[in-house]
C-alpha positions as CSV (number, residue, x, y, z in Angstrom):
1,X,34.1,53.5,253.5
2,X,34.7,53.5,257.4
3,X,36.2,56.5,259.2
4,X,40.1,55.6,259.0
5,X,39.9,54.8,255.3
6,X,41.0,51.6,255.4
7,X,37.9,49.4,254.1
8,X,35.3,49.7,251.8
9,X,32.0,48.6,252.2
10,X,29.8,47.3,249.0
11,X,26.5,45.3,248.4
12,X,25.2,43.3,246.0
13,X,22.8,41.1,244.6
14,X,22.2,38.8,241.9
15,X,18.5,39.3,239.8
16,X,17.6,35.9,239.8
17,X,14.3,33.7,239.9
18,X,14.1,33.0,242.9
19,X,15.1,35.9,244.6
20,X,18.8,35.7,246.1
21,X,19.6,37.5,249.5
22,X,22.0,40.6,248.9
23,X,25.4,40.1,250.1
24,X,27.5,42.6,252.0
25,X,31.6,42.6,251.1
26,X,35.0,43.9,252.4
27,X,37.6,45.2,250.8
28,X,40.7,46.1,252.7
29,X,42.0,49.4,250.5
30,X,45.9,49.0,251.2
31,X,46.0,46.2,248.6
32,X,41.9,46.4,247.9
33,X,41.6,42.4,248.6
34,X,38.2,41.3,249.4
35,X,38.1,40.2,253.2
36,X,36.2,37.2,254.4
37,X,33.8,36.2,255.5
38,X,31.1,38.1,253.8
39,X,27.2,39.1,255.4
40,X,24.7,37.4,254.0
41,X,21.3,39.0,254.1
42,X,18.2,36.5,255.5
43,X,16.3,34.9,252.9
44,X,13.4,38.1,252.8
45,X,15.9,40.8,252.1
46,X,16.8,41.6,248.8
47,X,17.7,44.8,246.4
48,X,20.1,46.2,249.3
49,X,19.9,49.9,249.6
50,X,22.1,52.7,250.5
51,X,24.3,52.1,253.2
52,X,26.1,54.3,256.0
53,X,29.4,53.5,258.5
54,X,28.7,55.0,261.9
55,X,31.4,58.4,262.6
56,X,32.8,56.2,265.0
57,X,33.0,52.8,262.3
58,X,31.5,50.3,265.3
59,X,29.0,49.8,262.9
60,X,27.0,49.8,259.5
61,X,23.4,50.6,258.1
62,X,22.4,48.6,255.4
63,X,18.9,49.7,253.7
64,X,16.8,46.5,252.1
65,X,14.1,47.2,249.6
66,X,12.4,44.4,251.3
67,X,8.6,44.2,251.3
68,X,8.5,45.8,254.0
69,X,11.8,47.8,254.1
70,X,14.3,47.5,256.6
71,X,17.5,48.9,257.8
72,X,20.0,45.9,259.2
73,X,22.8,47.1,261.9
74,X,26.1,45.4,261.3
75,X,29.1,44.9,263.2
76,X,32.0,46.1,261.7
77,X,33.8,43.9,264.0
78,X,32.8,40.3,263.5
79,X,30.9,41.2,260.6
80,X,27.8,40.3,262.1
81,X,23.8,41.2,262.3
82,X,23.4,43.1,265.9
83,X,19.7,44.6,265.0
84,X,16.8,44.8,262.5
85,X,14.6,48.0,262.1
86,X,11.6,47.5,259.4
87,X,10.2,50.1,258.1
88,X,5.8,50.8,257.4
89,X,4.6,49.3,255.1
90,X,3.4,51.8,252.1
91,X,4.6,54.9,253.4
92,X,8.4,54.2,254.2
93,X,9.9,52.6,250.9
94,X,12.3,53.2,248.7
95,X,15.3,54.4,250.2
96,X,18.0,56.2,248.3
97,X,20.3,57.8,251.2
98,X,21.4,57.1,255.1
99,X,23.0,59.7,256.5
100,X,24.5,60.1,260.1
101,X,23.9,63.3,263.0
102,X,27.3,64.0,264.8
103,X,26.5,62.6,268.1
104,X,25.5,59.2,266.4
105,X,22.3,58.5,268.0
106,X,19.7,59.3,264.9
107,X,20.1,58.5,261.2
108,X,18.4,59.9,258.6
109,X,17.5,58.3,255.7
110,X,16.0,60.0,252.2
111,X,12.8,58.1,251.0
112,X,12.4,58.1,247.1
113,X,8.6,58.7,247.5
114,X,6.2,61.4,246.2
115,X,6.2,63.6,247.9
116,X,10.1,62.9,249.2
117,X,10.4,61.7,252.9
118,X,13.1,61.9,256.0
119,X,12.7,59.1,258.1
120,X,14.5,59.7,261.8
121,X,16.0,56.4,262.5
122,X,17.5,55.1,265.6
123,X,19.9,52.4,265.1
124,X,20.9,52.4,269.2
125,X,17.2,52.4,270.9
126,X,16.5,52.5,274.6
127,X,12.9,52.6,274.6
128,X,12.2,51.1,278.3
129,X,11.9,52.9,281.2
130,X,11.2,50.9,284.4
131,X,9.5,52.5,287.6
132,X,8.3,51.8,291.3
133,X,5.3,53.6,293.2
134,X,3.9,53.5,296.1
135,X,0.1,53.2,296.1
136,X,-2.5,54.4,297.8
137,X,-6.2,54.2,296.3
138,X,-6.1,57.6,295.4
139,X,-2.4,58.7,294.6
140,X,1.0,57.1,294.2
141,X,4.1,58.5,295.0
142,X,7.1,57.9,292.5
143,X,9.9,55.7,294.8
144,X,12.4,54.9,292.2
145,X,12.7,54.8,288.1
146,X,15.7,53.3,285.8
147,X,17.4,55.1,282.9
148,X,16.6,54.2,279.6
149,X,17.3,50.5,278.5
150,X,17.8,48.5,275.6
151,X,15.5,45.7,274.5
152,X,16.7,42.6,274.6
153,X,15.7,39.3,272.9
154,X,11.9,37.9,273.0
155,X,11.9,35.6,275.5
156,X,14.9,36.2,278.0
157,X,14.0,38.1,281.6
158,X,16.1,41.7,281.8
159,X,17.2,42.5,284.6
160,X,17.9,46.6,286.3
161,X,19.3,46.4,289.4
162,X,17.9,49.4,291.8
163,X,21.3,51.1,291.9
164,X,21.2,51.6,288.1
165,X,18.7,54.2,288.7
166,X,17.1,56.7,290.7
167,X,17.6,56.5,294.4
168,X,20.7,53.9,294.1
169,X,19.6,52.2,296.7
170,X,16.3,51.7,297.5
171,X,14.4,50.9,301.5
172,X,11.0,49.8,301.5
173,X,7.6,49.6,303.9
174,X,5.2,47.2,304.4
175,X,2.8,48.0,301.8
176,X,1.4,48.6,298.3
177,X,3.9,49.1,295.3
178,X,3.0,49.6,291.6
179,X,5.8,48.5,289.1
180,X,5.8,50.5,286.4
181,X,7.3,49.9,282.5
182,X,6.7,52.6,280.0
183,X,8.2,52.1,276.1
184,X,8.9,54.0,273.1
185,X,8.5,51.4,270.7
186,X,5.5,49.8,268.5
187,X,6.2,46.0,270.0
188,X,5.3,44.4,272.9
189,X,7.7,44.4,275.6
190,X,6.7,42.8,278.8
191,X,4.5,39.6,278.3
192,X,1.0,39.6,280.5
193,X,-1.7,37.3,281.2
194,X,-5.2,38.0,281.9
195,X,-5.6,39.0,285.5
196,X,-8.2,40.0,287.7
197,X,-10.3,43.1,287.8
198,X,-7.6,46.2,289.3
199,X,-4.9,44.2,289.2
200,X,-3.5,46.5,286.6
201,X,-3.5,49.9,286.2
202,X,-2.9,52.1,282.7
203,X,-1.8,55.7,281.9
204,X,-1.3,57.8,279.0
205,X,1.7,60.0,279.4
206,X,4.4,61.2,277.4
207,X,7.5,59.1,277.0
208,X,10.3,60.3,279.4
209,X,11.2,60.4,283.4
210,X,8.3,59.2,285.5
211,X,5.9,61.7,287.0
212,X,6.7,62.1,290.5
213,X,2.9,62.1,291.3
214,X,-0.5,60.5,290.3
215,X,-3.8,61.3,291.6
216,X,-7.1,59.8,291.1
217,X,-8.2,63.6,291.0
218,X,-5.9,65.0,288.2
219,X,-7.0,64.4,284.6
220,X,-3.0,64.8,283.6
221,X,-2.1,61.7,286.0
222,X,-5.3,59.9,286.5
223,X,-5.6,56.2,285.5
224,X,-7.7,53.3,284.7
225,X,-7.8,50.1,286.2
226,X,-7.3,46.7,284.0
227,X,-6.7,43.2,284.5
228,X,-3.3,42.9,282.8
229,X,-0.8,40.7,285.0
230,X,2.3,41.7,283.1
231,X,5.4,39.3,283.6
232,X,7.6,42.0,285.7
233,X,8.7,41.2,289.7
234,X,11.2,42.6,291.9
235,X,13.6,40.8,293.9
236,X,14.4,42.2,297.2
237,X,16.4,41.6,300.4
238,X,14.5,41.8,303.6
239,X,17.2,43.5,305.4
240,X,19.4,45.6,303.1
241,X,16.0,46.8,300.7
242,X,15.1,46.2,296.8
243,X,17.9,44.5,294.8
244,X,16.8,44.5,291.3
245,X,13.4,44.0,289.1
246,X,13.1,42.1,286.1
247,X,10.4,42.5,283.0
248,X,10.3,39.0,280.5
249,X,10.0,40.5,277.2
């Protein structure tokens, strides 16, 4: 039921051979008449699950005991897919309960396995983080970095223009520049190409703000040299500075 109590919220399937995608209905509760149109899962999800109405009601959680699992976001709105989350494959199955934290960011759904399970779900990500340094062949200098972005869909360049982040606005010398992408997330995200030797560079470091430093001479910040040419540029005005840099996922 969503936050105002005015609709309810139920899924369904039918047990048939072939498998049917579940169905999610309304029902407005003032007069409890079914409201159209309905979702309709996608042809691979099946047995829905448990399903949760965010505090605010922008949006449900559906759980599909899918092979492998998967939690669908819904718009409450237009009643319409907005993201898919699967689950692994073994570990993360049967899912008996979604539940909300207050400030709407994680869910937490109960896992019918043995031993039981609480998966930390997060139906809003913004795994990317974007940066620019300034290189010499032993350090580089953090020059600017974004806030945490959303993924968008395969295929489509996303654009951060520089006064999204950190400077706002953004002055640069003749010289070398690193552009930098870091991601919480187990997909690709920038698409690359094989390169030549050092055209790349890669470094482990926790997920979070940029470090402000690296050095060739510090096992914390030191990196190693590849030949990835990942599909990121930045657009820039030879006047007024850096405008905005773009990453094709």
């Amino acid at each position: 039921m969503d936050p105002a109590g005015n609709t309810l919220y139920a899924a369904g399937y039918f047990n048939t051979i072939p498998v049917e995608p579940f169905v999610v209905d309304r029902f407005r509760l003032s007069d409890f008449t079914l409201v159209a149109p309905a979702f309709k899962a996608g042809l691979d999800e099946y047995a829905p699950g448990p399903i949760a109405v965010d505090p605010n009601g922008g949006f449900l959680l559906v759980a599909s005991h899918s092979l492998p699992a998967k939690i669908i976001k819904i718009d409450t709105q237009n009643f319409t897919r907005v993201g898919t989350g699967a689950l692994r494959p073994n570990t993360e199955q049967g899912m008996s309960s979604i539940l909300f934290d207050a400030n709407r960011q994680y869910a937490f759904v109960g896992m019918g396995t043995s031993p039981g399970r609480i998966l930390t779900f997060e139906p809003s990500p913004k795994p990317l983080r974007l940066g620019l340094y300034g290189m010499t062949s032993s350090d580089a200098t953090l020059l600017w970095q974004s806030p945490p972005r959303a993924l968008t869909e395969a295929g489509q360049w996303l654009t951060v223009g520089v006064s999204e982040g950190t400077p706002s606005s953004l002055n640069l010398l003749p010289g070398d520049y690193a552009l930098a992408w870091q991601a919480d997330a187990d997909e690709s995200v920038p698409s690359f190409a094989p390169g030549s030797p050092g055209e790349g560079i890669r470094l482990p470091i926790a997920n979070g703000a940029f470090p402000a430093r690296l050095s060739a001479h510090d096992a914390a910040t030191s990196w190693t040299s590849t030949s990835s040419r990942w599909s990121t540029y930045i657009d820039y005005d030879a006047v007024s500075g850096a405008r905005d840099w773009k990453v094709w996922k």
